[in-house]
C-alpha distance (Angstrom), angle and dihedral (degrees) to the residues before:
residue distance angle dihedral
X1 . . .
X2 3.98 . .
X3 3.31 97.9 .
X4 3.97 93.6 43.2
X5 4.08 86.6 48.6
X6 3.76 85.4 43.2
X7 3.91 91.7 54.7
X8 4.14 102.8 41.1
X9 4.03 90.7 41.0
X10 4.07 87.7 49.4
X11 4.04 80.5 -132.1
X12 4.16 89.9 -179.5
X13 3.76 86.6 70.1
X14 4.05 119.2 73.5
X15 3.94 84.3 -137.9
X16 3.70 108.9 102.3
X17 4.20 109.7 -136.3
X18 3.22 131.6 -156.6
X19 4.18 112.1 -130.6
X20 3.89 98.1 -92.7
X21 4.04 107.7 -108.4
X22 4.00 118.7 -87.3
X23 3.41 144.1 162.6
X24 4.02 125.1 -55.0
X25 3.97 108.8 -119.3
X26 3.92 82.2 -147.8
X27 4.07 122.4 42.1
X28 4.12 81.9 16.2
X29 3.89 85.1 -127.4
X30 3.79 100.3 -179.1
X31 3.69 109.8 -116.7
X32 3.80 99.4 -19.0
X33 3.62 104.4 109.9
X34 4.02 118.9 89.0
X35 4.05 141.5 153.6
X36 3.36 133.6 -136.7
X37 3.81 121.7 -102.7
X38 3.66 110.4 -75.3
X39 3.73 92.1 10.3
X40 3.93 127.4 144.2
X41 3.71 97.0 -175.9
X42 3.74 143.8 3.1
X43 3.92 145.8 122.8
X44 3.57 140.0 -44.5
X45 3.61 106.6 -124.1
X46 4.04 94.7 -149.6
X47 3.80 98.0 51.7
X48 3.90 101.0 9.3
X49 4.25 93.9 -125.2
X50 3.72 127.7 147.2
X51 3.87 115.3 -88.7
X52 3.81 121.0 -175.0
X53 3.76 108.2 -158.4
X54 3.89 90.6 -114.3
X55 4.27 83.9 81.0
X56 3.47 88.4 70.3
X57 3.92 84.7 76.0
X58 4.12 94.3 51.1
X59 3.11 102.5 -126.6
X60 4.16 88.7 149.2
X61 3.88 85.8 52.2
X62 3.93 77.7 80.1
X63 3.04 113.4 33.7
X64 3.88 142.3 74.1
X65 4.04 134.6 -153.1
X66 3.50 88.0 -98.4
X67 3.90 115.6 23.3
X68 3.59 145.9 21.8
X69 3.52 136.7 -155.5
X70 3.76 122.0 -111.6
X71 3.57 101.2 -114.7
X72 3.99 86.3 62.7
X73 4.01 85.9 75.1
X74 4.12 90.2 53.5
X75 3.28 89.7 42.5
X76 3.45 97.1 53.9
X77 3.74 95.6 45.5
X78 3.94 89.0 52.4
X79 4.26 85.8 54.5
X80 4.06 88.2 46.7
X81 4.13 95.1 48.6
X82 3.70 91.8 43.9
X83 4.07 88.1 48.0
X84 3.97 82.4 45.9
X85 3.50 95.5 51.3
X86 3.76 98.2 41.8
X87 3.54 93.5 55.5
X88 3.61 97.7 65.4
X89 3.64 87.0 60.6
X90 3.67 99.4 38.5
X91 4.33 85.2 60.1
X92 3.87 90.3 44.3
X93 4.05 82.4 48.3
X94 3.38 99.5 57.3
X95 3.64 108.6 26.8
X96 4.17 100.1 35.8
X97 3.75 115.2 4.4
X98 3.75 91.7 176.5
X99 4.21 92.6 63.6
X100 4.07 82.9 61.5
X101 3.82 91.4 84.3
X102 3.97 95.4 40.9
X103 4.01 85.3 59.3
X104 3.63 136.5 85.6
X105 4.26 117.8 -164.3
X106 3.27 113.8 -155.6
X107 4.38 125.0 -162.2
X108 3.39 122.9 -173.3
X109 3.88 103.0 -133.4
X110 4.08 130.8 28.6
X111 3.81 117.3 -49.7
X112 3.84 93.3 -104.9
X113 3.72 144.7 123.0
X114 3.79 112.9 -165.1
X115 3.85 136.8 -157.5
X116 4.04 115.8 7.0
X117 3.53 90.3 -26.3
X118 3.87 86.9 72.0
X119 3.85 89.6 91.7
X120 3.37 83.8 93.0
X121 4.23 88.7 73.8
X122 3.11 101.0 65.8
X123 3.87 98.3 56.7
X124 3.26 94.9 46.8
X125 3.76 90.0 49.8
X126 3.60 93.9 52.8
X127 4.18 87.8 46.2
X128 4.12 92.4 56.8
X129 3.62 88.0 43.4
X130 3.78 92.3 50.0
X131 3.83 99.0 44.4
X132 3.65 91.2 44.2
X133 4.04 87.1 49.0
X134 3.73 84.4 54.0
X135 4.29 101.2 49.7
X136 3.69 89.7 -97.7
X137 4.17 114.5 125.9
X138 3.45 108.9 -157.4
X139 3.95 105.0 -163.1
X140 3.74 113.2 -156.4
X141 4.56 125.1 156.4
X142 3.24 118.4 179.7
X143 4.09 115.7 -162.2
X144 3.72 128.2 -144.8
X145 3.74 111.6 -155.3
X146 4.22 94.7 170.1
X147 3.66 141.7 12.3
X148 4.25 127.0 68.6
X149 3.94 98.3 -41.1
X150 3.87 93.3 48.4
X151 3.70 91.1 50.3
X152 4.07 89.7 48.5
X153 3.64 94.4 55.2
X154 3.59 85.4 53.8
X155 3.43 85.5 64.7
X156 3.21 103.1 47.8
X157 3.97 110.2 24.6
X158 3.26 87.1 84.5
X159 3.70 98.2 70.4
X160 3.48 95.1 39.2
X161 4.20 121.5 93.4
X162 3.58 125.3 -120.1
X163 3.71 118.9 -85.5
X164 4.15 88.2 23.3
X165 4.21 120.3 133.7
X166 3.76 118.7 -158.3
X167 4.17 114.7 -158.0
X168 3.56 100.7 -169.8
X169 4.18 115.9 -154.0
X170 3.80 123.7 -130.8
X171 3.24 95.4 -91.0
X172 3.89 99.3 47.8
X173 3.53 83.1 55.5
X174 3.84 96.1 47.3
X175 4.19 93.1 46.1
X176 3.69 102.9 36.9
X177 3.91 107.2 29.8
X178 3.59 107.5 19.1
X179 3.82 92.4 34.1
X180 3.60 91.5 -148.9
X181 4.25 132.9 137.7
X182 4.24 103.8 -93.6
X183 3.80 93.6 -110.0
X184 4.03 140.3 100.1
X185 3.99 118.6 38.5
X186 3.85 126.9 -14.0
X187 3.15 127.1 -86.1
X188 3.54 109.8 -89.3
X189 3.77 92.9 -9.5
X190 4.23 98.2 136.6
X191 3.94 97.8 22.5
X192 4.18 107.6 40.9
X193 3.89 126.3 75.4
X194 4.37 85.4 175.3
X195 3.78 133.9 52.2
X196 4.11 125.1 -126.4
X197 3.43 107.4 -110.8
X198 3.94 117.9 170.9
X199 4.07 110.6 -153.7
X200 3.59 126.9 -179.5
X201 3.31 121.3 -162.4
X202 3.90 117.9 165.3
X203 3.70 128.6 9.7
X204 3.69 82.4 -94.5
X205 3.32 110.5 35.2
X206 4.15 119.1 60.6
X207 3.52 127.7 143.4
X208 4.11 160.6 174.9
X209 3.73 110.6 -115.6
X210 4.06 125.2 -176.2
X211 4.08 106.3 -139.5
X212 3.58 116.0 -177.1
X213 3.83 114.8 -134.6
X214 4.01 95.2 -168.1
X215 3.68 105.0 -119.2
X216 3.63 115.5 25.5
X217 3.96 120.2 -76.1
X218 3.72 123.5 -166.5
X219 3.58 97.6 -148.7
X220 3.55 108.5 6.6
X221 4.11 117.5 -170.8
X222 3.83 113.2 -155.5
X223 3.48 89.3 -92.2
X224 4.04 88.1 81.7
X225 3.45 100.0 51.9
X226 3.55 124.2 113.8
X227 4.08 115.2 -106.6
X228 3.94 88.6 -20.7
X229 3.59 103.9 167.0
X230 4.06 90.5 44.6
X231 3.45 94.5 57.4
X232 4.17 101.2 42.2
X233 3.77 80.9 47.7
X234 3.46 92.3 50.5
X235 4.15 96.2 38.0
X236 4.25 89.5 78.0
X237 3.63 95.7 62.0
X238 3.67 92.9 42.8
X239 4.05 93.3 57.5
X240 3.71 116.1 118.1
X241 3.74 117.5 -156.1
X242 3.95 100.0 -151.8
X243 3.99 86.8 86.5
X244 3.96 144.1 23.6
X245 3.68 93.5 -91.5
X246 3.27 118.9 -13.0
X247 3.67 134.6 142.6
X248 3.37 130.9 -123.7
X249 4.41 93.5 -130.1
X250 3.29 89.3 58.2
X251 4.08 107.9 39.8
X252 3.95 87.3 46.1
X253 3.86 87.7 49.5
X254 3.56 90.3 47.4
X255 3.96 87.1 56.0
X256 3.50 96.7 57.5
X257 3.82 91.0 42.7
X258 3.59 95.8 51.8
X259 3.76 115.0 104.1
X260 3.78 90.9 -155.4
X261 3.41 94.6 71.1
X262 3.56 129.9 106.6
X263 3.95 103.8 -102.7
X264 3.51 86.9 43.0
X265 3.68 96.2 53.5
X266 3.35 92.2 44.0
X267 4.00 101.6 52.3
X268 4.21 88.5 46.4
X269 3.89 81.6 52.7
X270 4.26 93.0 52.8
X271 4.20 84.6 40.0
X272 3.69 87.3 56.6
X273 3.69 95.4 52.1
X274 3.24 100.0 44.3
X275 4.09 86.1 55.0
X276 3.06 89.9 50.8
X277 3.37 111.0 59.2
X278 4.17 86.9 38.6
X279 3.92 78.4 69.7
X280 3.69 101.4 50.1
């Protein structure tokens, strides 16, 4: 909840905010409802009902009494890894800026919130902006191991030398990915806080990396990335060999995570003793 208070409420910045205006979870007044600054709860000032500051993300936008979609569970889970990942640097934030530009964060997935729950970007936008205004590099990849950018660089990779980055523009991205006409909003442009990049750097190792650029760019060169060099410096030592370009962070987290492992197995084993012989 800190770090989702600390995100809304822009808590970096000595200017106290106001929670920017959203929609009521009960009369569904369009952009009426708001909180204080620093507030977890409080009242809707059109209809007077309870609002938690976890409406702001519109989650009930989604949702009924009795059912939810599917995509409510992703969504969520993209919410609680961006929450994860943002408190590491919140703590290094407020207790030891200087560590910020000694560490690398590391998300599995793109560096994106979709749908309503994009209010989230531009926050964190205005954050990376902010610490890099004040001499603080905040260095953050994001990987994308599926979906239509992985599937382009297997394409392409191919063709490409070792050691090579590819930034593609908006309307790369639009023609040759998307497959969409060059018209309407950006790509990216309300829901992404990091820029596609495609890097390559051994015959066996290529991959789609999320940079952020701090506030949005159109068609960002690698000039606007945040703490570039640093991190395809650091990206060689971070290389694991079990698979075609994956990083060590993320396999090692994936270890831990995995309910096949031994631990794992062996804690759901003691849990289903112990229920058992509750029942008998």
């Amino acid at each position: 909840m800190e770090t989702l208070k600390w995100i809304a409420y822009e808590k970096w910045d000595a200017k106290q905010k106001s929670l920017p205006s959203f929609e009521c979870p009960h009369c569904e007044g369009k952009d009426v409802a708001t909180l204080p600054y620093d507030s977890e709860e409080g009242y809707c000032p059109a209809c007077n009902g309870k609002l938690l500051l976890t409406d702001m993300l519109g989650f009930h936008q989604v949702m009924a009494p009795d059912s939810a979609p599917d995509e409510v569970a992703r969504d969520y889970m993209t919410i609680h890894e961006t929450l994860l990942l943002f408190t590491g640097i919140r703590y290094f934030w407020e207790k030891n800026k200087e560590v910020l530009s000694n560490c690398l964060f590391v998300k599995d997935g793109p560096l994106s919130i979709r749908a309503q729950y994009s209010k989230l970007v531009a926050p964190i936008r205005r954050f990376l902006a902010f610490a890099r205004g004040k001499g603080y590099q905040v260095n953050i990849i994001g990987q994308e191991k599926t979906g239509k950018f992985a599937e382009h660089l297997q394409l392409i990779g191919s063709q490409a030398l070792p050691e090579s980055v590819f930034v593609p523009s908006n309307a790369y991205i639009k023609e040759h990915i998307q497959h969409r006409p060059d018209r309407g909003a950006p790509y990216g442009k309300d829901t992404n806080y990091g820029a596609k990049v495609f890097v390559r750097l051994s015959h066996f190792h290529q991959s789609v990396l999320n940079i952020p650029t701090g506030e949005y760019v159109e068609n960002p060169t690698l000039s606007n990335f945040m703490g570039a060099e640093r991190i395809f410096a650091t990206l060689p030592t971070i290389l694991s060999s079990r698979f075609e370009g994956a990083l060590l962070p993320i396999e090692l987290a994936h270890s831990v995570a995995s309910l096949s492992t031994y631990p794992s197995a062996q804690i759901l084993k003691i849990f289903a003793e112990v229920s058992s012989q509750k029942n008998s």
